[in-house]
Structure formats: C-alpha cells, structure tokens
N, C-alpha and C positions, 0 to 999 in steps of 0.2 A: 117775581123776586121776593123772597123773605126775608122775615128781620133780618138773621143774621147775615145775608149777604149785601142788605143796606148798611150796614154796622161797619162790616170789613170795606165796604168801599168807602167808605165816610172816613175810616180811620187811614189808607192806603191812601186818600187826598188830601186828609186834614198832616200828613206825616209830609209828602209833597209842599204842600204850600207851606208849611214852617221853616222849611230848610230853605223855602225862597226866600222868606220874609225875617229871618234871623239877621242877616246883616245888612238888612234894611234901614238908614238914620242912626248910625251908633259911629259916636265920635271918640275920640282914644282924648285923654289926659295927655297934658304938655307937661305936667312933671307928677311925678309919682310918689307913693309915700312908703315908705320901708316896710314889707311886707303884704305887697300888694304886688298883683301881675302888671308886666306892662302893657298887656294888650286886655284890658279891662278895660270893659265901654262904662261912661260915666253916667248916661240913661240909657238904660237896652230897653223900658216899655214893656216890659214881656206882657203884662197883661192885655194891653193896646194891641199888640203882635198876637198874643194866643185869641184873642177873641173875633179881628179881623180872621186870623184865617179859620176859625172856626164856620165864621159866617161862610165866607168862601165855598169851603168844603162840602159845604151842607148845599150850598148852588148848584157845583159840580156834579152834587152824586144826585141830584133833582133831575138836571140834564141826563147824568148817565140810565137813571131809570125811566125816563121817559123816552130814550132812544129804544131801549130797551124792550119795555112794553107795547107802545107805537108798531115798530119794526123790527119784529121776532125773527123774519129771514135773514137779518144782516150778517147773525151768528149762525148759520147753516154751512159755511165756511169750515167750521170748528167739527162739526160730524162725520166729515168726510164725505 
C-alpha cells in the first residue's frame, strides 16, 4: 500500500466516523435569541469531536493495512 492509498483510506474513515460522531452530546436551547437557528447546539465540541475521530481513523486504516499486507489473498476475489 502507498501513501496515497493510506491517505484516501484515512480520509474515507476519518469522513465515516464524523458523521457518526456529529450528533454525538449536543443539547438544543430551551429558548432562543432572535437571529439564531433553533436547532443550534449550545456546545457541539467540534474540536473534541474532530480530534477523537481523528484518532479513530488513523486505528481503522492501521487495521485495514495490516489486513491488508498480512493477507494479500483475501483481495484475489477482486481479479477475477
């Protein structure tokens, strides 16, 4: 596996686990102030959020490339 296909799986899991972990602990406002949405979360954490799933990500594509390298036949499947 090369960089760039460490890169794209890294990004293809780090995009997966965000959209898990988005509405993760996010509580809505009991009254709202004029000019604001009402489904604004009052702590979203994004950084706390972006950085776990960063970690994540970076586990997942550890696994996937050690599946990977390990067990070259698994994908012999994929040549017909």
């Amino acid at each position: 596996m090369n960089i760039m296909t460490f890169l794209l799986v890294l990004t293809v899991c780090w995009v997966f686990t965000i959209f898990i972990a988005l509405p993760i602990g996010i509580s809505m406002p009991k009254e709202t102030t004029k000019g604001h949405a009402d489904s604004a979360p009052i702590k979203p954490r994004m950084e706390l959020k972006l950085l776990i799933t960063f970690l994540i990500s970076i586990v997942l594509t550890l696994i996937y490339w050690y599946i990977i390298t390990k067990f070259p036949h698994i994908l012999d499947f994929l040549q017909g």
